[in-house]
C-alpha positions as CSV (number, residue, x, y, z in Angstrom):
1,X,0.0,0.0,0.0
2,X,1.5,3.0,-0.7
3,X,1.3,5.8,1.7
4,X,0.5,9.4,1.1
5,X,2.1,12.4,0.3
6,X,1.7,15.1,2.9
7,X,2.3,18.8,2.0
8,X,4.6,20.0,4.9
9,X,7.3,18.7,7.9
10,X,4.2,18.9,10.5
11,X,1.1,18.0,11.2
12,X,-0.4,21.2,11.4
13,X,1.4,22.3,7.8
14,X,0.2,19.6,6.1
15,X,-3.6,20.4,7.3
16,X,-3.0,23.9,6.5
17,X,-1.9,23.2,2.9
18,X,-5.1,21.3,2.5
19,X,-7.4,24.1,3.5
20,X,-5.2,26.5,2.1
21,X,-7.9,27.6,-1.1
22,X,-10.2,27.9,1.7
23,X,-8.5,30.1,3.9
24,X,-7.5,32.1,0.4
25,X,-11.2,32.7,0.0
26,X,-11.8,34.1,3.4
27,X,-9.1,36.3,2.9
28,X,-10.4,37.4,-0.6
29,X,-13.7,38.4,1.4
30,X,-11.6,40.4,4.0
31,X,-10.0,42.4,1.4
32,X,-13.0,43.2,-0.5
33,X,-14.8,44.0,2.7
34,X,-12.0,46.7,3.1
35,X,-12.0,47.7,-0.4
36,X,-15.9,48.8,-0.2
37,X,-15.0,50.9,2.3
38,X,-12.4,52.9,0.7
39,X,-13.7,56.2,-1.1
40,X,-14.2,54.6,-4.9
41,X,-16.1,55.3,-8.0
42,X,-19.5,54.2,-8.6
43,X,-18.1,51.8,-11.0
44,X,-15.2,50.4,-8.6
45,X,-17.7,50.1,-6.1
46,X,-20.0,48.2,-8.2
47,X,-17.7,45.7,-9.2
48,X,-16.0,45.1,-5.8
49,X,-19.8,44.5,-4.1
50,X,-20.2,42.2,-7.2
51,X,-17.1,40.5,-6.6
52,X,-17.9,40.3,-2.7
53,X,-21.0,38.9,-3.4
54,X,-19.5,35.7,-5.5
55,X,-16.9,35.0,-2.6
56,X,-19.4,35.1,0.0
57,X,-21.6,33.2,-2.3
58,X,-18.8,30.8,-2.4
59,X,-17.9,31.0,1.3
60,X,-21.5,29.7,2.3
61,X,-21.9,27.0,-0.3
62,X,-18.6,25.7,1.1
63,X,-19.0,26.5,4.8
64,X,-16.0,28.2,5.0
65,X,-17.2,30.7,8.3
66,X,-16.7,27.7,10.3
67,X,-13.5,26.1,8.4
68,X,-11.1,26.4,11.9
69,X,-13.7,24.7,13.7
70,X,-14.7,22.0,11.2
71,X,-10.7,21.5,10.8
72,X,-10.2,21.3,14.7
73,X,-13.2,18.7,14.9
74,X,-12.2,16.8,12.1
75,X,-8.8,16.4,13.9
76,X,-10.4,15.4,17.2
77,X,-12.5,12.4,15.4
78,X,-9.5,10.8,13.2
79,X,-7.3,11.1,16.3
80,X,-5.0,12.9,14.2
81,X,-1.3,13.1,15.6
82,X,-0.7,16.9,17.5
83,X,0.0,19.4,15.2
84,X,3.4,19.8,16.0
85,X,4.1,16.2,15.1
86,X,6.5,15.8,12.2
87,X,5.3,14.0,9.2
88,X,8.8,12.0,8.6
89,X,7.8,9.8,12.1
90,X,4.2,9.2,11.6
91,X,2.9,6.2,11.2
92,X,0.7,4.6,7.8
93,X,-2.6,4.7,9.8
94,X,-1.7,8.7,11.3
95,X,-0.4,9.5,7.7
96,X,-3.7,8.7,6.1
97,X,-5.7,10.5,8.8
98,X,-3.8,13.3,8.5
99,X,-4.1,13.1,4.4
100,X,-7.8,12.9,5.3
């Protein structure tokens, strides 16, 4: 069986390069939040409540307002290894938990 790759030397990296588009998306939203409330042009501001509108779209399709908490619980029920744990010692069954 081969074992599978995980994105980083820890635990905790590795789970945070899996959730990574995620957390991308959240910060999209906080930018555009702080965009809307700069002083722009009707136009600007037009497309930037557009834009914020898809991304929070997105954000709720995906239930990405409770992504730290979903991550944390997920980690809880697998029994994942702590998040300082380096990859390079885990074991197959922790690997594939933590891949999960």
């Amino acid at each position: 069986a081969q074992e599978p790759e995980l994105d980083g030397a820890t635990v905790q990296e590795s789970i945070d390069a899996g959730v990574a588009q995620g957390r991308a998306t959240l910060q999209q939203f906080e930018q555009l939040s702080a965009k809307v409330c700069e002083p722009l042009s009707d136009e600007e501001m037009e497309e930037a409540l557009s834009e914020l509108g898809r991304v929070q779209e997105t954000i709720e399709a995906q239930d990405l307002w409770e992504l730290d908490r979903t991550v944390e619980r997920a980690m809880q029920q697998l029994r994942c290894p702590p998040p300082e744990a380096d990859v390079t010692t885990l074991s197959g069954g922790e690997r594939r938990r933590v891949a999960l």
